[in-house]
C-alpha positions as CSV (number, residue, x, y, z in Angstrom):
1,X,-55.1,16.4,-53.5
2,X,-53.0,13.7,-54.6
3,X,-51.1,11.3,-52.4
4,X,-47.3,11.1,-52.8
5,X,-45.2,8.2,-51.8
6,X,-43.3,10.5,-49.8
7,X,-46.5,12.0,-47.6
8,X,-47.8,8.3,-47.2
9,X,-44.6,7.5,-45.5
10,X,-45.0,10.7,-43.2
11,X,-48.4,10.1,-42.2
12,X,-48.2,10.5,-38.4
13,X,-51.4,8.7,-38.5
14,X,-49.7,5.6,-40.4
15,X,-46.8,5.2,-37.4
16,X,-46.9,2.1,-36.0
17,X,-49.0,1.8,-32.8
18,X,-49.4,-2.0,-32.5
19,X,-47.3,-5.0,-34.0
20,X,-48.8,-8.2,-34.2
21,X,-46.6,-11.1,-35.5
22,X,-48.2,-13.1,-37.9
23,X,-46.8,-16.8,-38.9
24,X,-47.5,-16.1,-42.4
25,X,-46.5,-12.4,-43.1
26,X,-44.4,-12.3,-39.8
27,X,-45.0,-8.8,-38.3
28,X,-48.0,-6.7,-39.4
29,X,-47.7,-3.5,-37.9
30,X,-51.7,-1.7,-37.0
31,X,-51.4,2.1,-37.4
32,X,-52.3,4.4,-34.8
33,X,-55.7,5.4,-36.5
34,X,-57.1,1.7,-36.5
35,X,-55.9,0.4,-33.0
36,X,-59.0,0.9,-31.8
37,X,-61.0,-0.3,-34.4
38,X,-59.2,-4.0,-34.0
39,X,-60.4,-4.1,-30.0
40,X,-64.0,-3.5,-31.2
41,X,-66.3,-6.0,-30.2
42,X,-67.3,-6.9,-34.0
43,X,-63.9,-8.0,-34.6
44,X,-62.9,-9.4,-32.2
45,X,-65.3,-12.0,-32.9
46,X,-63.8,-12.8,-35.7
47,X,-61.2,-14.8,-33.5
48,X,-63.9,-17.2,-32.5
49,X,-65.0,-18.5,-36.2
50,X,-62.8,-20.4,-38.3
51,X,-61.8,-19.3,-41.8
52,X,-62.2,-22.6,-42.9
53,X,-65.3,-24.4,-41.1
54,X,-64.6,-27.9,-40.5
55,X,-62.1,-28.6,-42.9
56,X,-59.9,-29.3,-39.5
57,X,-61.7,-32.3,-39.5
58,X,-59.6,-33.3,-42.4
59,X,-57.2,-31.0,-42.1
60,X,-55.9,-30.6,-38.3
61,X,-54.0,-27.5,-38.7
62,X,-56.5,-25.7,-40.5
63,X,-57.8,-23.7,-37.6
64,X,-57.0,-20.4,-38.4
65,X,-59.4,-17.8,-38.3
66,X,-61.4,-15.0,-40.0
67,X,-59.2,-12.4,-37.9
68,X,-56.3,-13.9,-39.0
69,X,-57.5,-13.2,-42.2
70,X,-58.5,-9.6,-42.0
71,X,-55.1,-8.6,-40.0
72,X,-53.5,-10.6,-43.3
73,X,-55.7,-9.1,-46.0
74,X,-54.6,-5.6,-44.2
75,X,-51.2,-6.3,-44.5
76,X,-51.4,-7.2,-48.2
77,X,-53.3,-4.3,-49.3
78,X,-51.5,-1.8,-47.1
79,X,-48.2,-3.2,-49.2
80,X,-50.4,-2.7,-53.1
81,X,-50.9,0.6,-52.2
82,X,-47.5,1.6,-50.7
83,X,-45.7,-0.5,-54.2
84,X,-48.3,1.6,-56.2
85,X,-47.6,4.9,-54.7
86,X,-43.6,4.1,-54.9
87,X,-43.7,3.4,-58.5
88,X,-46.1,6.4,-59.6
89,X,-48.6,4.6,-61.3
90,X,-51.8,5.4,-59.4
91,X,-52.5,7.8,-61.8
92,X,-52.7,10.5,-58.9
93,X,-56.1,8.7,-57.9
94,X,-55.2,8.0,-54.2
95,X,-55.8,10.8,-51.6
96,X,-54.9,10.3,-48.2
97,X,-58.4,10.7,-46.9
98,X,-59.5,7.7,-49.0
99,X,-56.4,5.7,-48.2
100,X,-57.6,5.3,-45.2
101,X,-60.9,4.3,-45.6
102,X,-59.4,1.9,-47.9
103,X,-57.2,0.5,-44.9
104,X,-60.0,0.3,-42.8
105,X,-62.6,-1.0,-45.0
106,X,-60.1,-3.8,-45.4
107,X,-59.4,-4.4,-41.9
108,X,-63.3,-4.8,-41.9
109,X,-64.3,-6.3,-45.1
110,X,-65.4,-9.5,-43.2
111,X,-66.9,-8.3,-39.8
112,X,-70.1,-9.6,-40.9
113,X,-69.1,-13.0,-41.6
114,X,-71.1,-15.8,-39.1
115,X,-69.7,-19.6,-39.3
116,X,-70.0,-21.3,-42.9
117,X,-71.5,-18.2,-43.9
118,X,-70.1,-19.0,-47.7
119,X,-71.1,-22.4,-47.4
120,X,-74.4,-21.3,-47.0
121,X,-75.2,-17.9,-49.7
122,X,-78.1,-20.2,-50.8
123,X,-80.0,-20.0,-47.6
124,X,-82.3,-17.2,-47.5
125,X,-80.1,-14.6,-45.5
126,X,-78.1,-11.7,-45.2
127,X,-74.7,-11.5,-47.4
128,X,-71.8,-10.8,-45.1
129,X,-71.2,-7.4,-46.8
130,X,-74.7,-6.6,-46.0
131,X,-73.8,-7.7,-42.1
132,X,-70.9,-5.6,-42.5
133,X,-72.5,-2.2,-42.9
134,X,-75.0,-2.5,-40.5
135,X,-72.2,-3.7,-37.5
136,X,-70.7,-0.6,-38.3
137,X,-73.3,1.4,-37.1
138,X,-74.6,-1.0,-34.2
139,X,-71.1,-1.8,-33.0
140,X,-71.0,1.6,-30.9
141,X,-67.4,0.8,-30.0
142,X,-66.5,0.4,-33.2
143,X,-68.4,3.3,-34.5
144,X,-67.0,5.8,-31.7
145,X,-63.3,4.2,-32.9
146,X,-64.0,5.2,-36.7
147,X,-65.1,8.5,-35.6
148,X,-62.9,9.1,-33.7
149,X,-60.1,8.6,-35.7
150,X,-61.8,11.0,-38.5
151,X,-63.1,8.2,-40.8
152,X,-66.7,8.3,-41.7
153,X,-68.5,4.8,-41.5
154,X,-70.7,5.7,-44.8
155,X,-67.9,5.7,-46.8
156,X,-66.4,2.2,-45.5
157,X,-69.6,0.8,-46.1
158,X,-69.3,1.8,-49.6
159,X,-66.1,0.0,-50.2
160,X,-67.1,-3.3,-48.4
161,X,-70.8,-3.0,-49.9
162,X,-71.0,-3.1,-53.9
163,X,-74.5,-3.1,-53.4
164,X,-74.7,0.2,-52.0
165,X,-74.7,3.0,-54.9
166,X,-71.9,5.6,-55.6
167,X,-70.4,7.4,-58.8
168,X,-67.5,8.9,-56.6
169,X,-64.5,7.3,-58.9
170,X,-62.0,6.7,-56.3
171,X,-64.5,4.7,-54.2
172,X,-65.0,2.3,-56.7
173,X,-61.5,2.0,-57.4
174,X,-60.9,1.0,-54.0
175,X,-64.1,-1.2,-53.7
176,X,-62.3,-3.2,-56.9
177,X,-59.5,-3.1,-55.4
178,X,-60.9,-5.1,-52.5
179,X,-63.0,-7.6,-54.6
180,X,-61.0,-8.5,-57.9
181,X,-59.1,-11.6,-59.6
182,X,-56.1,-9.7,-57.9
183,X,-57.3,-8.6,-54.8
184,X,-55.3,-8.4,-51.0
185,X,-58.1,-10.7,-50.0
186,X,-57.8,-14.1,-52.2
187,X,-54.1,-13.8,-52.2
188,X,-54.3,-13.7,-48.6
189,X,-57.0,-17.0,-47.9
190,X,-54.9,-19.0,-50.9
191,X,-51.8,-18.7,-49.3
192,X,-53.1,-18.5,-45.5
193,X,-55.6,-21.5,-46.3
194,X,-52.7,-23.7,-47.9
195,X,-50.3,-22.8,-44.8
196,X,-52.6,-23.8,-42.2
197,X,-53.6,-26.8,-44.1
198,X,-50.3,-28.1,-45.2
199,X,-50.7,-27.8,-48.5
200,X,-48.3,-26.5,-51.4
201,X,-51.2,-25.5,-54.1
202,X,-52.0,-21.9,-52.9
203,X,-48.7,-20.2,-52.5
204,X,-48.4,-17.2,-54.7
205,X,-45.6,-14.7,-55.4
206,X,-47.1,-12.4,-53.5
207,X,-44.4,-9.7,-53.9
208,X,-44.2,-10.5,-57.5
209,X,-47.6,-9.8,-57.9
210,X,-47.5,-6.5,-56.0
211,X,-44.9,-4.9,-58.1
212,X,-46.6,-5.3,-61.1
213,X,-49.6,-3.8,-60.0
214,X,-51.0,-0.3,-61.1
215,X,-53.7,1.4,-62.1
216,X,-54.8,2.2,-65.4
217,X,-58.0,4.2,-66.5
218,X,-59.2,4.3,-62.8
219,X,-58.8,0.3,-62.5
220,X,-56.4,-2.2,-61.0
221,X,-54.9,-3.6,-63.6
222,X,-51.0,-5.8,-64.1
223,X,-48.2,-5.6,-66.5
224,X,-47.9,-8.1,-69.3
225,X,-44.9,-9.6,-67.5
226,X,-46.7,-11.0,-64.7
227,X,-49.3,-12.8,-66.7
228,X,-47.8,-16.1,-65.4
229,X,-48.7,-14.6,-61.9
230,X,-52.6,-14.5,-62.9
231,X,-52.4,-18.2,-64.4
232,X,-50.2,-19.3,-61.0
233,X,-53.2,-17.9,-58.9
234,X,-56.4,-19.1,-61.2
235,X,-54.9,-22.4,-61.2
236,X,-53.5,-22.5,-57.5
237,X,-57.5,-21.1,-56.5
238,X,-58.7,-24.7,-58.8
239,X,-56.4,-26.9,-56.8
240,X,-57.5,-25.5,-53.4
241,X,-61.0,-26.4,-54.3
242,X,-60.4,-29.6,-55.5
243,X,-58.5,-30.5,-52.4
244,X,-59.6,-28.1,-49.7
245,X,-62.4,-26.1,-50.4
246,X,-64.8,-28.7,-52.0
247,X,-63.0,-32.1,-51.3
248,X,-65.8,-34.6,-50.5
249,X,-65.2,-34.3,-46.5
250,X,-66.0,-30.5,-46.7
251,X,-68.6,-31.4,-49.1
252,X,-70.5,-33.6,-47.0
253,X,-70.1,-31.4,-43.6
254,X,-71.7,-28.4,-45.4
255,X,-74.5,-30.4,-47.5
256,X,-75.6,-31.8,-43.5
257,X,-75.0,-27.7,-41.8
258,X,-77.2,-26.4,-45.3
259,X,-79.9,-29.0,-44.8
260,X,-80.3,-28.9,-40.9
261,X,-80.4,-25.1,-41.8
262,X,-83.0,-24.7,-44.5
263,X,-85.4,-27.0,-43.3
264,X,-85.8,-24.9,-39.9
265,X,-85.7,-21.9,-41.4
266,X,-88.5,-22.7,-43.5
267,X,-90.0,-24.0,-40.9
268,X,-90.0,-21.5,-39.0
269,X,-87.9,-23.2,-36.0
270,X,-84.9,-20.8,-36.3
271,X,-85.5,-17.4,-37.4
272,X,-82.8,-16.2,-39.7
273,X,-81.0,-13.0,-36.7
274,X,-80.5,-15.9,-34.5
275,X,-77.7,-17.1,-36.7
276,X,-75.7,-13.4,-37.4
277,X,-74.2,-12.8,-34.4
278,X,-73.1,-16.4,-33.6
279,X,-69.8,-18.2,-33.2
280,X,-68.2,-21.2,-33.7
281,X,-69.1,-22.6,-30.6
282,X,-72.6,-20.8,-29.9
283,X,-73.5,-22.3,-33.6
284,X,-72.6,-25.5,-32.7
285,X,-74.8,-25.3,-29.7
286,X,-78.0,-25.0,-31.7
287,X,-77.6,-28.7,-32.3
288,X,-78.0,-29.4,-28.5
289,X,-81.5,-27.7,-29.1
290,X,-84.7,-30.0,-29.5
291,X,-85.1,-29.1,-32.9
292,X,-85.8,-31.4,-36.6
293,X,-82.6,-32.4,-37.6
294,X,-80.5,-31.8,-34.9
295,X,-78.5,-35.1,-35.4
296,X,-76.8,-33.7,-38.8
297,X,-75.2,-30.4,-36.6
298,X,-73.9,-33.2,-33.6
299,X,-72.4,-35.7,-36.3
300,X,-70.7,-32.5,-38.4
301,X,-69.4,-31.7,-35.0
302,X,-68.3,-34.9,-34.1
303,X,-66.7,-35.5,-37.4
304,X,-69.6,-38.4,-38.0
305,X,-69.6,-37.2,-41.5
306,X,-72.1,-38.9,-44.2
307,X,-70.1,-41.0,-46.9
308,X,-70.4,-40.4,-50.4
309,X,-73.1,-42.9,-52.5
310,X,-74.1,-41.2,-55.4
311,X,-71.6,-38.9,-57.6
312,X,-72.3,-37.9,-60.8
313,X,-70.7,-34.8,-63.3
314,X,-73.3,-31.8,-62.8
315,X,-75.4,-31.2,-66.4
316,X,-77.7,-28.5,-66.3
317,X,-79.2,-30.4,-69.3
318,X,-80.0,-33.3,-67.0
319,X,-83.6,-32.0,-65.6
320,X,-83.1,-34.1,-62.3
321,X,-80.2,-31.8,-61.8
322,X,-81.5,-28.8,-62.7
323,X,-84.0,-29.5,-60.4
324,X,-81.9,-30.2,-57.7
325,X,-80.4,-26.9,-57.8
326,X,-83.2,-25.3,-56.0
327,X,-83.3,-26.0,-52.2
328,X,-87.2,-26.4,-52.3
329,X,-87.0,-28.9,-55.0
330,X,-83.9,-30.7,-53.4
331,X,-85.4,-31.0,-49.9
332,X,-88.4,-32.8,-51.7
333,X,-85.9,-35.3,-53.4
334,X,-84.2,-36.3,-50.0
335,X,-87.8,-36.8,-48.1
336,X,-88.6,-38.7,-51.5
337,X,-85.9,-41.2,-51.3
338,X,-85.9,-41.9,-47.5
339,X,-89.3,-42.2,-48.2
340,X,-88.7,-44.6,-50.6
341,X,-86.1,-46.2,-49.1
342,X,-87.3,-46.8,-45.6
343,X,-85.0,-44.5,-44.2
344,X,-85.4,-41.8,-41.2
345,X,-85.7,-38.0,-41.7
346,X,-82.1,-36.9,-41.7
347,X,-80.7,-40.1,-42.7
348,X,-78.8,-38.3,-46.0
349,X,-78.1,-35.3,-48.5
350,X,-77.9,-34.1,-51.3
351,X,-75.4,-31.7,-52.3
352,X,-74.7,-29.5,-55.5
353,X,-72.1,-26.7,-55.4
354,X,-72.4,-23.2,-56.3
355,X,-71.0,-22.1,-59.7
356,X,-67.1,-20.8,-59.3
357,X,-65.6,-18.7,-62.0
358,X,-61.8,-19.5,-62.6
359,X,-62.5,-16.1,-65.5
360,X,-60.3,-13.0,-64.7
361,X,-61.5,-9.8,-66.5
362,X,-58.3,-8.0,-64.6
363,X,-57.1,-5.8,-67.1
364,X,-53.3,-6.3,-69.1
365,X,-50.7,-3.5,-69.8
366,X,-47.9,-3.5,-71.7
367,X,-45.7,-0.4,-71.7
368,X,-49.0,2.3,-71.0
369,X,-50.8,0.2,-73.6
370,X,-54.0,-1.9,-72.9
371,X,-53.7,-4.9,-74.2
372,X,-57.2,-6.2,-73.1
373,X,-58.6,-7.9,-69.9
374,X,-56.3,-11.4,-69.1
375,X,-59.0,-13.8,-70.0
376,X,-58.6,-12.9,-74.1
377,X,-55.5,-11.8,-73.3
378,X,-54.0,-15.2,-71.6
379,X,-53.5,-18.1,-74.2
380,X,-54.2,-20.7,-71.3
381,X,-57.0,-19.2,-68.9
382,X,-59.3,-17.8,-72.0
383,X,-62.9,-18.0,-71.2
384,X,-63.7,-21.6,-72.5
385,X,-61.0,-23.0,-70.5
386,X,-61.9,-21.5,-67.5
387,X,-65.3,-22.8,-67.9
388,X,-63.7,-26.8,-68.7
389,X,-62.5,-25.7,-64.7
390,X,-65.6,-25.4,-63.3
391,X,-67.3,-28.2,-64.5
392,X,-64.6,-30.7,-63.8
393,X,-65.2,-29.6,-59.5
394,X,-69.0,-29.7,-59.7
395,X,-70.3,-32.6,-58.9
396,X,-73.4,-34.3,-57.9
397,X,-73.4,-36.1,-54.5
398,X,-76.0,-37.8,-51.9
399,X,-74.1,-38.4,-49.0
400,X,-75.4,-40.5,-46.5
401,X,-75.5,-42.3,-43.0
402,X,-72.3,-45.5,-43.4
403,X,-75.3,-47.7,-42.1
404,X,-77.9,-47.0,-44.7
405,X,-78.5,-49.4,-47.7
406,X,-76.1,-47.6,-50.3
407,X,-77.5,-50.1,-53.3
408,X,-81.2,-48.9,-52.5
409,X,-80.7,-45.0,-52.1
410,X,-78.6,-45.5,-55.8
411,X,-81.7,-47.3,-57.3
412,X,-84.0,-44.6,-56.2
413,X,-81.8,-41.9,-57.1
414,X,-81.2,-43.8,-61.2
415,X,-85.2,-44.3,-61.3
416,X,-85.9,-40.4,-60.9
417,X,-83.6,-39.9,-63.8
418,X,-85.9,-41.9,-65.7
C-alpha cells in the first residue's frame, strides 16, 4: 500500500524519541524505531574516525566525524522523503515498510567505514558497503535493535550494498536515492565538510534542492527550474577538491598512509581484518609497531608531511604515468629512485589520484515531461566539460622528506620519462 503524506506524519513509530542538536542542521530529531540502533556498538564508533582524515592538519576545525555525518545524512534524507510525499510526486512508490528501511539504511550507510578508508579503495580490501552488511549481522546489538523494531537487516543491506542483487523496484529506488548526483549524503559532506573547514565553496540550497525533487519513472529525478542547483553543487564538489579534498597537504598525508599500507600488506606484515575495525587512534597506533615504514604513519601523525618535488598534469598517454597507476608498478618507481638517488626506504612518494566524475546522469523534468538526464540537458556541465574538470585536479606528485636532494629525485624522475 501506498504511503500518504498524512500517514507518514502519523507514524507513531516516527514520533520523536531523541533530539540531538546538530551545529549544521540544528536539531535532528531520531525516531523511536532507530534509538537503539544509534547506541549500537558499530556506530558509535563512528564518533572516533574523522570524516575528513588529517585535513585538520591544515584545516584545524575540520574534525568532525563520520557520525556526525550519518546523523546529518539522516536528517537530509528524512526531509526528501517528507518534501516528496507532501507534494505527491512519489508516484505512490513509497510504502511505509520501505520508508523505514530507507531511514535506517541511511542512518547506516557508513558503519563500515575504517579511517582513510576512501583514501585508500586502491588497496586490496574490503569496500565500506561490503563492511557495512556484514556489521549488521555481527553487531548483535545492532542486529537485536533492527529486529526488534521490525526492520529486517537483509533488506538494509540491499540499499547500502549495490553489489548485492535485487529486482524489487522500490529497493533500487531507494538504494539511488542514497547514492546519486543528488543524494542526502553529498549534500550533507559538501556542506558539513565546508562548515567544519571554514570554507564558503560547499554550501548548497539545500531546501531548494529538496523541493524540487520527485520521482519520475521509479527514479529520483529534479525539475528544470533547479538546474542551477545541480551546476551550484558539481561545481561547489570541484572546488572542495581543489582546496580540501585533494589540496597538496591531504595529498601528501594519504600518498605516505597508502604507501606505509601497501607495502605491508603485500608483505604480509599486516593482514588486511586488522585494519576494519580500527579507529582513529588505534590506527595511528600501528605506527608505534616495529614494522617497514613505520616513519611515514608517525610523521602523518605529527603533521611532518613530505613536500611536494615533482608535479606534473596526469596523461594516460604518458606510459610513465600509466604505469604509475598501478601500485605494484609505482612501489617499484619509488624503490627505483631512492635507489638511484641514495636515499633510504621511506624517504618519499608518489602519488596519483583516483579518477572523479563531475558527470550527473540525474534525470530533468519539465512540467511531467523528461527532458533528458542533466549532463545533455545542462549547457554548462555537458559531458566534455565535466571531463576538462577532472583533468585539471589530477595531478602527478612525488612528495618527499624537506631534507632530501629535490634536484636529484627530479633528474631521476625526467630520465624514466625518457
Amino acid at each position: 500500500m501506498s504511503l500518504t503524506y498524512e500517514q507518514f506524519l502519523r507514524d507513531p513509530s516516527m514520533a520523536s524519541k531523541q533530539t540531538i542538536r546538530d551545529p549544521l542542521w540544528k536539531d535532528i530529531t531520531i525516531p523511536s524505531f532507530l534509538h537503539d540502533v544509534i547506541q549500537s556498538p558499530s556506530f558509535v564508533k563512528l564518533g572516533r574516525i574523522k570524516q575528513l582524515g588529517v585535513a585538520f592538519h591544515l584545516y584545524p576545525g575540520a574534525v568532525h566525524t563520520r557520525l556526525n555525518h550519518s546523523l546529518g545524512v539522516f536528517y537530509l534524507a528524512k526531509e526528501m522523503i517528507e518534501s516528496i510525499l507532501r507534494r505527491a510526486c512519489d508516484e505512490g512508490r513509497f510504502t511505509l515498510k520501505g520508508v523505514h528501511h530507507f531511514l535506517a539504511a541511511v542512518l547506516l550507510h557508513d558503519i563500515g567505514h575504517f579511517p582513510f578508508t576512501h583514501s585508500l579503495k586502491e588497496l586490496p580490501l574490503l569496500s565500506h558497503e561490503e563492511l557495512a552488511t556484514h556489521l549488521l549481522d555481527r553487531d548483535k546489538i545492532l542486529h537485536d535493535a533492527l529486529i526488534a523494531s521490525d526492520l529486517d537487516p537483509t533488506l538494509i543491506k540491499i540499499i547500502i550494498d549495490e553489489s548485492l542483487p535485487t529486482d524489487d523496484p522500490e529497493l533500487l529506488l531507494y538504494r539511488s536515492m542514497l547514492s546519486g548526483a543528488l543524494d542526502p549524503d553529498k549534500l550533507d559532506y559538501l556542506n558539513r565538510d565546508a562548515y567544519f573547514a571554514g570554507v564558503p565553496y560547499g554550501v548548497q540550497d539545500v531546501s531548494y534542492i529538496t523541493e524540487h525533487l520527485l520521482i519520475f519513472d521509479g527514479a529520483l529525478a529534479i525539475n528544470a527550474s533547479a538546474l542551477g542547483s545541480v551546476e551550484h553543487l558539481l561545481f561547489s564538489k570541484y572546488l572542495m577538491y581543489r582546496n580540501v579534498y585533494w589540496h597538496r597537504a591531504t595529498r601528501s598525508a594519504t600518498a605516505m598512509i597508502k604507501r606505509y599500507l601497501y607495502e605491508n600488506l603485500s608483505d604480509g606484515k599486516i593482514q588486511e581484518e586488522e585494519l576494519y575495525d580500527l579507529d582513529d587512534e588505534s590506527f595511528f597506533l600501528l605506527g608505534s609497531e616495529e614494522r617497514p615504514l613505520s616513519q611515514l604513519i608517525a610523521a602523518v601523525r605529527s603533521n611532518q608531511l613530505y613536500t611536494p618535488v615533482v608535479e606534473e598534469a596526469f596523461d594516460k598517454e604518458k606510459s610513465l604515468h600509466q604505469k604509475a597507476v598501478s601500485l605494484t608498478h609505482r612501489r617499484a618507481l619509488e624503490e627505483h629512485i631512492e635507489t638511484t638517488c641514495g636515499l633510504g626506504r621511506g624517504s618519499l612518494v608518489i602519488d596519483i589520484p583516483e579518477h572523479v566524475s563531475f558527470e550527473s546522469d540525474i534525470p530533468v523534468v519539465k512540467d511531467g515531461t523528461y527532458l533528458g538526464t542533466f549532463e545533455r540537458v545542462d549547457p554548462l556541465f555537458n559531458r566534455s566539460r565535466a571531463l576538462e574538470f577532472t583533468s585539471s585536479l589530477r595531478m602527478v606528485r612525488i612528495f618527499a622528506e624537506s631534507r632530501c636532494d629535490h634536484q636529484a629525485i627530479q633528474k631521476s624522475w625526467e630520465s624514466l620519462h625518457e
